[in-house]
C-alpha positions in Angstrom: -4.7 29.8 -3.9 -2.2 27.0 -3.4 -3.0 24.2 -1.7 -1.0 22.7 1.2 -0.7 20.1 4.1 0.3 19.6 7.1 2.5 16.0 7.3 3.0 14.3 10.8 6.0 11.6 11.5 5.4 10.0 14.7 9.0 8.9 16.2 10.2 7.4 19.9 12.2 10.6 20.4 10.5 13.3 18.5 7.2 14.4 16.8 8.2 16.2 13.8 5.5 18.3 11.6 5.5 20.2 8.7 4.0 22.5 6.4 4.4 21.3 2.9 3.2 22.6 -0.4 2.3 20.7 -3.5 6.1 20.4 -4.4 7.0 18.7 -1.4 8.9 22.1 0.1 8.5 22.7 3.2 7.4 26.4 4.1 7.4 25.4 7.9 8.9 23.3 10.9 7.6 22.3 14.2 8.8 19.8 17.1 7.6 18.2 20.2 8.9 15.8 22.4 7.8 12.2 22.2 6.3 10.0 24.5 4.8 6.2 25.2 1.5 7.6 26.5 -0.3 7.6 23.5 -3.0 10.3 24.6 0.0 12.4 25.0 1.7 12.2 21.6 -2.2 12.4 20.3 -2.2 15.8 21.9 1.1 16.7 21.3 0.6 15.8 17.1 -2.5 18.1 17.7 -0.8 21.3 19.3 1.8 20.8 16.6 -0.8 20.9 13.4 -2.3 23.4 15.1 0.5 26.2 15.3 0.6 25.0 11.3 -2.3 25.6 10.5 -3.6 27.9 7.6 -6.3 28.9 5.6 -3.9 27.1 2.6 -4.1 23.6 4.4 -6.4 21.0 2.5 -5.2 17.9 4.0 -3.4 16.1 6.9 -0.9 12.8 6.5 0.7 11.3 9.7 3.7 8.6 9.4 2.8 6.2 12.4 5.5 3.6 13.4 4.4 -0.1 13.1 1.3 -1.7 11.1 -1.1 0.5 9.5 -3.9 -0.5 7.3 -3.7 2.8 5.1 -7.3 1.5 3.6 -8.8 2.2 6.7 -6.6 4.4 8.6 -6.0 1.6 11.4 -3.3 1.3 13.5 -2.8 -2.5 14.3 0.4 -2.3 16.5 3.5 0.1 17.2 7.1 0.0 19.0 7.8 2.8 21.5 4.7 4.3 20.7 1.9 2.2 20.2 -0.9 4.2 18.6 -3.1 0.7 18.2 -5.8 1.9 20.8 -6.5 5.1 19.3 -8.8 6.3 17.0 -5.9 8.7 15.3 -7.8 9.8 11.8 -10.7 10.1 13.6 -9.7 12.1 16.0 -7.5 14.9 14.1 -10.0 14.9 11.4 -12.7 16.1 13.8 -10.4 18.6 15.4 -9.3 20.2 12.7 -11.9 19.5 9.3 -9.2 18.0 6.6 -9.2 14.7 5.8 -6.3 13.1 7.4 -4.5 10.3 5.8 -2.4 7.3 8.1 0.7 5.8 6.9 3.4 3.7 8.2 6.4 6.0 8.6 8.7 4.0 6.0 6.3 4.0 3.5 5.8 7.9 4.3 9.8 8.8 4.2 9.8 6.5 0.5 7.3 8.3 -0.9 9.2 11.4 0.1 12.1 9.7 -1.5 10.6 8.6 -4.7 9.4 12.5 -5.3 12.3 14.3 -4.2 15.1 12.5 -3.3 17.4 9.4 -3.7 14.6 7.2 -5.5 13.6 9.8 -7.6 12.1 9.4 -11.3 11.9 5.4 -10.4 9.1 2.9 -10.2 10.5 -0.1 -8.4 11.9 0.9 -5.1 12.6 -0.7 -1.4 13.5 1.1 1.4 15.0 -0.1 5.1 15.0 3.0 7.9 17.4 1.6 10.2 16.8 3.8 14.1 15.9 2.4 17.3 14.2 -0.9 15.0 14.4 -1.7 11.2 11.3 -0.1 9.1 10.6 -1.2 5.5 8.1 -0.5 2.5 8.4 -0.9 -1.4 7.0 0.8 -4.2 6.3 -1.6 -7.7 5.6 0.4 -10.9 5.1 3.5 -8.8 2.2 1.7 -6.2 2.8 1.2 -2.7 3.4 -2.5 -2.2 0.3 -3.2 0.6 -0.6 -6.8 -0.1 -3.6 -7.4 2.1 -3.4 -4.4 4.3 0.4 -3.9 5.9 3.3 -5.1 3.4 6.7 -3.8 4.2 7.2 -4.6 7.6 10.8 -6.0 5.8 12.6 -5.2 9.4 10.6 -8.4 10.3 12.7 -10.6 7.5 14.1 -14.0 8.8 17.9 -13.6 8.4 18.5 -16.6 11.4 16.3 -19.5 12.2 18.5 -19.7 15.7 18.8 -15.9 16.4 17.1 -13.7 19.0 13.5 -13.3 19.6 11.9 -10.8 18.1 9.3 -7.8 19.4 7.2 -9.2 16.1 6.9 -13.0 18.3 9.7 -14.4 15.5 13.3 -15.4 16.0 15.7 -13.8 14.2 14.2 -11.1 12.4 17.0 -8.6 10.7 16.0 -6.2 12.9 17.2 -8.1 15.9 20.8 -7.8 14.5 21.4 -4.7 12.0 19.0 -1.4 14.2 20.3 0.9 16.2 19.3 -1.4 19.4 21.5 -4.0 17.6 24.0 -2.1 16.9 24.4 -1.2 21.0 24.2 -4.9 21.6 26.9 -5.5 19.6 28.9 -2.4 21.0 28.3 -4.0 24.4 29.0 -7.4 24.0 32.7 -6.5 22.8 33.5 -4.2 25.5 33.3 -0.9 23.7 31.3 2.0 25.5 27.9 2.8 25.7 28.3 5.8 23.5 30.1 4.8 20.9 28.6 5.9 17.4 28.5 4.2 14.0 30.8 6.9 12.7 33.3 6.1 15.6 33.3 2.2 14.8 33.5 3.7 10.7 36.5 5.0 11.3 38.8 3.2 14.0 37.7 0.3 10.9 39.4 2.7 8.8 42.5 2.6 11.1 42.6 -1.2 11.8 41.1 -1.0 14.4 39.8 -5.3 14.9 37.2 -5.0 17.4 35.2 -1.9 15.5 35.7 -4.2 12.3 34.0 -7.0 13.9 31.4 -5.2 15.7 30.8 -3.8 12.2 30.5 -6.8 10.3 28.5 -8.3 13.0 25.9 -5.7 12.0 26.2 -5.2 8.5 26.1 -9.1 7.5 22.8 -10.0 8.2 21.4 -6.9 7.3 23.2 -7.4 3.7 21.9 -11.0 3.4 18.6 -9.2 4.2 19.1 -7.0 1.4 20.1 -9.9 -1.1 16.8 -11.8 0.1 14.5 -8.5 -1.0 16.0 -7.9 -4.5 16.3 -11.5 -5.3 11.9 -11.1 -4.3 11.2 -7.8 -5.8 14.2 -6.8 -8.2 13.9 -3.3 -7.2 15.7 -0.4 -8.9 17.2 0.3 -6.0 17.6 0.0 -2.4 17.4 3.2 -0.3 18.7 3.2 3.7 17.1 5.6 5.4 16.9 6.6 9.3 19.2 7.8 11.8 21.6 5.3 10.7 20.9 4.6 6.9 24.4 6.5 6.0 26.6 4.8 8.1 24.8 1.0 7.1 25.4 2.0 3.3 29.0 2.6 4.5 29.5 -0.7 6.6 27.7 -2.0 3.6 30.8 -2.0 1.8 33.2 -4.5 3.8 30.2 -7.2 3.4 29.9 -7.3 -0.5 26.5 -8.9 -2.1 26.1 -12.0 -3.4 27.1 -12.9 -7.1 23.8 -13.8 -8.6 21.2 -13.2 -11.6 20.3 -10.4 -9.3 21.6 -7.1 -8.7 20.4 -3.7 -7.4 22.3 -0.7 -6.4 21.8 0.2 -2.4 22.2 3.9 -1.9 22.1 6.1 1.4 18.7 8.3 1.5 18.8 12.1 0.7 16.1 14.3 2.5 17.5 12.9 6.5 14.9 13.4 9.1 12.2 15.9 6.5 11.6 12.7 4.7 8.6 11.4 6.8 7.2 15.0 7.1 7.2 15.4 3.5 5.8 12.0 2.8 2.9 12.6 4.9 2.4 15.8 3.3 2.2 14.6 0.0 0.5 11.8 0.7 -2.3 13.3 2.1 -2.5 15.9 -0.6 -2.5 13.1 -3.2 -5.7 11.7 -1.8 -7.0 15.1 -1.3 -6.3 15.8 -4.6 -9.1 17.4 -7.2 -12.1 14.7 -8.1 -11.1 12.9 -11.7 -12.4 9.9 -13.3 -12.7 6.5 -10.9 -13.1 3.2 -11.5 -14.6 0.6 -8.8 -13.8 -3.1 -10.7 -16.2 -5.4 -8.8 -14.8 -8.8 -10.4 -14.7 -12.6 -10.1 -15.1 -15.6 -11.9 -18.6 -16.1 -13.2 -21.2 -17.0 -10.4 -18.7 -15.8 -7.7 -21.3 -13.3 -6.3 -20.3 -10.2 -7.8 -23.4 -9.0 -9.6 -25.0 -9.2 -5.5 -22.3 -7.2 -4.3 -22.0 -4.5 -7.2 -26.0 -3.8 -7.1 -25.3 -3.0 -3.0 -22.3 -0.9 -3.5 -24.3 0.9 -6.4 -27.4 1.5 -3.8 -25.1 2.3 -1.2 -23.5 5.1 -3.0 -25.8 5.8 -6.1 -22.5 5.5 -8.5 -23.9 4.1 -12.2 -23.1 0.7 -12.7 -22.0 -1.6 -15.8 -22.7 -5.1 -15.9 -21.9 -7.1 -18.8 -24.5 -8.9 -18.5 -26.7 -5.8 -18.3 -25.2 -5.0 -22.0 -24.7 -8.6 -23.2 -28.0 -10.1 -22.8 -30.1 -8.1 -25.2 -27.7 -9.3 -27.8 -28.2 -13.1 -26.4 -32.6 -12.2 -26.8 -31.9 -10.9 -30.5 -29.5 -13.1 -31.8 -30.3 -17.0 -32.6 -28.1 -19.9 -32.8 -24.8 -18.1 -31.3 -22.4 -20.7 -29.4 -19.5 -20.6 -26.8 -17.1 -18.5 -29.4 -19.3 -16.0 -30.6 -20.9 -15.8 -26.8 -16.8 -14.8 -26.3 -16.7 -12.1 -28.8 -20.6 -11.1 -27.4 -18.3 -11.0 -24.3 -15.7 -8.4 -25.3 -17.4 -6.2 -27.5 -20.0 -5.4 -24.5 -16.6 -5.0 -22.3 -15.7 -2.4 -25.0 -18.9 -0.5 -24.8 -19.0 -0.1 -21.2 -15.3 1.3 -21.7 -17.0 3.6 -24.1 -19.6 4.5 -22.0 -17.2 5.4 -19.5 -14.9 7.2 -21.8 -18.2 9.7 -22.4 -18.7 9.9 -18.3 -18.2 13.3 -16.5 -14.5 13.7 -15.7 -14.9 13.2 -11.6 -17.1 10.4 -12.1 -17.3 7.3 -10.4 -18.0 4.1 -12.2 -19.0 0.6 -11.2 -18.4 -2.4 -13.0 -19.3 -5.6 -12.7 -17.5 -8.5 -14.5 -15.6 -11.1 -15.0 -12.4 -9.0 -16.2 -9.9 -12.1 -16.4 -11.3 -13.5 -19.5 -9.7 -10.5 -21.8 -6.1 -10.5 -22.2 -4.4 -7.9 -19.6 -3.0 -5.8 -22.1 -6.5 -5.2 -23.8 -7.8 -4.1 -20.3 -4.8 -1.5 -20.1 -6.0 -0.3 -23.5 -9.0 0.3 -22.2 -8.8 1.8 -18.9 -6.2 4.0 -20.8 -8.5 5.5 -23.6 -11.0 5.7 -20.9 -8.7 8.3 -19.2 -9.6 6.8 -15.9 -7.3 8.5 -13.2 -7.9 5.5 -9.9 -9.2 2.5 -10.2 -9.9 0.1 -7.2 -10.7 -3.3 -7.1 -13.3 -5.0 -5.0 -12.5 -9.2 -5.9 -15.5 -11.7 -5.0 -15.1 -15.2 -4.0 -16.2 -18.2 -2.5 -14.7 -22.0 -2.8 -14.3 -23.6 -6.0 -17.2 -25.8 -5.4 -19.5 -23.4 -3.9 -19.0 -21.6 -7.4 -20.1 -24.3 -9.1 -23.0 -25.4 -7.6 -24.1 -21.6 -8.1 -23.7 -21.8 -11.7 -25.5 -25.4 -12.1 -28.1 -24.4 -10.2 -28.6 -21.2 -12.1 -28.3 -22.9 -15.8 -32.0 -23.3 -16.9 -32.6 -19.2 -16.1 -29.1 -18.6 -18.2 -30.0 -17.6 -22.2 -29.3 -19.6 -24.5 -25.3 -18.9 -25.8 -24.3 -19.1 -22.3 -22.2 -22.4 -21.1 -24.3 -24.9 -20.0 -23.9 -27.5 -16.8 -21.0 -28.9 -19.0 -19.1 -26.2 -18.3 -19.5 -26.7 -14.4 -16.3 -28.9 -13.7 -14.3 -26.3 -15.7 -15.3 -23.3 -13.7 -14.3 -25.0 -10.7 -10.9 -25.3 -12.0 -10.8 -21.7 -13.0 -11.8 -20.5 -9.7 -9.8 -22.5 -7.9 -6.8 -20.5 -9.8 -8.1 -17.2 -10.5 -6.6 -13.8 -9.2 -7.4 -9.9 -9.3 -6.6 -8.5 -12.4 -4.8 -5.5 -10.1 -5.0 -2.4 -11.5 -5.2 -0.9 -8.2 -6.0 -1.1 -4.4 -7.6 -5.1 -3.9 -10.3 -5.7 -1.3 -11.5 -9.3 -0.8 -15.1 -9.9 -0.3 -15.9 -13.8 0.8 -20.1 -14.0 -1.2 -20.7 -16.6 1.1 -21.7 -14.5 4.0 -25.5 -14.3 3.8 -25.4 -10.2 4.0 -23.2 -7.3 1.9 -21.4 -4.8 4.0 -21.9 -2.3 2.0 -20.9 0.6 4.4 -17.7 -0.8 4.9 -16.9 -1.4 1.1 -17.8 2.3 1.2 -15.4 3.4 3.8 -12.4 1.1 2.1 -13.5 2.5 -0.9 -13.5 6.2 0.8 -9.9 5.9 1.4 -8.6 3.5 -1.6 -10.0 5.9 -4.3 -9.0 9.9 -4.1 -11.3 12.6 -3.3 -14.2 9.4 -2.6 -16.4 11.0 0.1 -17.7 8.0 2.6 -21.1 9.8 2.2 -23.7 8.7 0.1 -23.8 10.8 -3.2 -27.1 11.5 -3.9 
């Protein structure tokens, strides 16, 4: 049997659901009024999944206006509807069985784009929504852009350091200029009537027509300097306008040319209209429902950052094997006399190599902890790795602490250290290395601070639950 979902896009006007297969068609509409109350959209999305529903159904994805934490399914604020003060995933998911996936909206109606329509077949992609307020999100190398939990609020980009005060608590966000609301302002403010449309100003433009032209630039300008400001940042493929008004900004788009500079990306109108946040959700949720393969959990940091604590909690917390170099290197260190800093590096790799191997000869829906320091190898020999491993989702759990707490770890811990191990020389130098050192990012990044006394382990669970596919938040065993 086919699987299918149900995807949910949560708008000011309307609630839009669909019925969506693993191709992203959908084999079904519904539609319900929206409304500010959110107990009443939260029974109104229910209703609508609902009269969906099938036997066929293995997942549900809802596009929610404003912040969401996809990690952890949180709302953190909205516009019109303001879903922060209810348990959404929660809620649907005990209703109805399926796991339920939470999105922003924009990041839902891109990933609809980037599998079916405009953005299609491309890796590096941003994407305005231009409606009532300006939504963003951007995909890099075919990954969401999250940052720490809500990248892509791009509506919410400084265009004017002496503009109007933003819903987001800033002044002169692009929003407050180039949405829908803007565009009313502007309509307003020169006299024009209330219900004028973009594709009235478009074409008295076309006719001369002075007032429509400046009204026009007056929204398209900032919204273009906008536009410069993100490719010049993320030197996308592409820019896609989506939303109720995407169309008609691609066309004003072309009085207000960009700038000439080393950076150039084509900005296109979106293809799949008001199905694209449906379909996103849809197969977004049936991506992380998707069939159990191989997973990787990359619990790294510098040496003594406290990652060896946190791996041996996440590994009793969810009785997943786990990998520690040291667990492979040491018995080398016992057995072998006289080895110093550079063989103790080639010690180093060759035991990163065999856990790679031992992970290469792991189940295929397994899930694999490992614990090391993954920044002293060369990025590219990682990807080798992780490739012949046929890993299919890696996440990333990154431990720190300050630079000096890190050290005094490691001096303190130098007399139990075998020998072929830096000694308390090599203290001043890991201090500058972890005052510099990053993820390695091969997926989803969750930060854990090792100074706190006690590891959360259920909650590394949960993000984990939700960062890695087909991760149950139960423990395994």
């Amino acid at each position: 049997m086919s699987r299918s979902a149900i995807g949910v896009d949560i708008g000011g006007t309307h609630l839009r659901a669909a019925l969506v297969d693993e191709e992203g068609t959908i084999l079904k509409r519904a539609r319900a009024a929206s409304s500010p109350d959110p107990q009443v959209v939260l029974e109104r999305i229910g209703e609508l999944i609902a009269g969906l529903d099938t036997p066929t159904v293995s997942a549900i994805g809802i596009g929610v206006p404003g912040r969401v934490d996809f990690a952890s399914r949180k709302v953190f604020s909205g516009g019109f509807v303001n879903l922060s003060g209810v348990a959404l995933a929660e809620r649907i998911e005990e209703r109805f069985g399926r796991p339920v996936t939470v999105d922003n909206d924009c990041t839902m109606a891109l990933v609809a784009e980037a599998a079916l329509g405009a953005a299609k077949g491309l890796q590096n992609v941003v994407m305005l929504t231009i409606g009532t307020g300006i939504g963003g999100a951007a995909i890099e190398a075919g990954r969401v852009v999250r940052g720490r939990a809500t990248a892509g609020q791009l509506g919410h980009i400084g265009i004017d350091p002496n503009g109007l005060i933003c819903a987001c608590g800033k002044r002169g966000c692009v929003e407050t200029t180039s949405s829908g609301t803007a565009l009313g302002r502007h309509i307003a403010e020169a006299g024009l009537a209330a219900g004028t449309t973009a594709a009235e100003l478009l074409s008295r433009r076309d006719q001369g027509d002075a007032a429509a032209t400046n009204i026009l630039h007056a929204w398209a300008a900032p919204l273009r300097l906008a536009i410069d400001n993100l490719v010049t940042t993320l030197d996308p493929d592409i820019v896609v306008l989506g939303g109720g008004l995407g169309e008609a900004a691609c066309v004003a788009l072309v009085a207000v040319p960009e700038a000439k500079s080393w950076f150039r990306s084509h900005v296109v109108a979106a293809m799949l209209g008001d199905d694209a946040g449906v379909i996103g959700a849809g197969v977004t949720a049936l991506r992380a429902a998707a069939p159990a393969g191989k997973r990787l959990v990359m619990v790294n940091g510098v040496p003594a950052s406290g990652k060896s604590r946190v791996a041996k909690k996440l590994a009793e917390a969810t009785g997943w094997p786990l990998l520690s170099l040291d667990t492979v290197k040491n018995p080398f260190l016992e057995e072998i006399e006289g080895v110093d800093r550079t063989f103790n590096r080639k010690l180093g790799r060759a035991s990163l190599k065999a856990m790679f191997a031992v992970l290469a000869e792991a189940p295929a829906d397994a899930t694999v902890i490992m614990d090391a320091w993954f920044g002293f190898q060369p990025r590219e020999l990682l990807a080798d790795l992780i490739a012949g491993s046929e890993v299919d989702a890696i996440a990333e759990i990154w431990c720190t602490a300050p630079p000096e707490t890190i050290g005094a770890r490691y001096g303190a811990r130098v007399g139990k250290r075998l020998p072929g191990h830096p000694g308390a020389d090599y203290v001043p130098e890991l201090i500058a290395l972890a005052s510099r050192a990053e993820p390695i990012r091969f997926g989803p990044v969750l930060t854990v601070d090792t100074t706190k006394k006690k590891v959360d382990a259920k909650a590394l669970r949960k993000w984990l639950c939700h960062a890695l596919p087909s991760v149950s938040a139960k423990r395994t065993h």
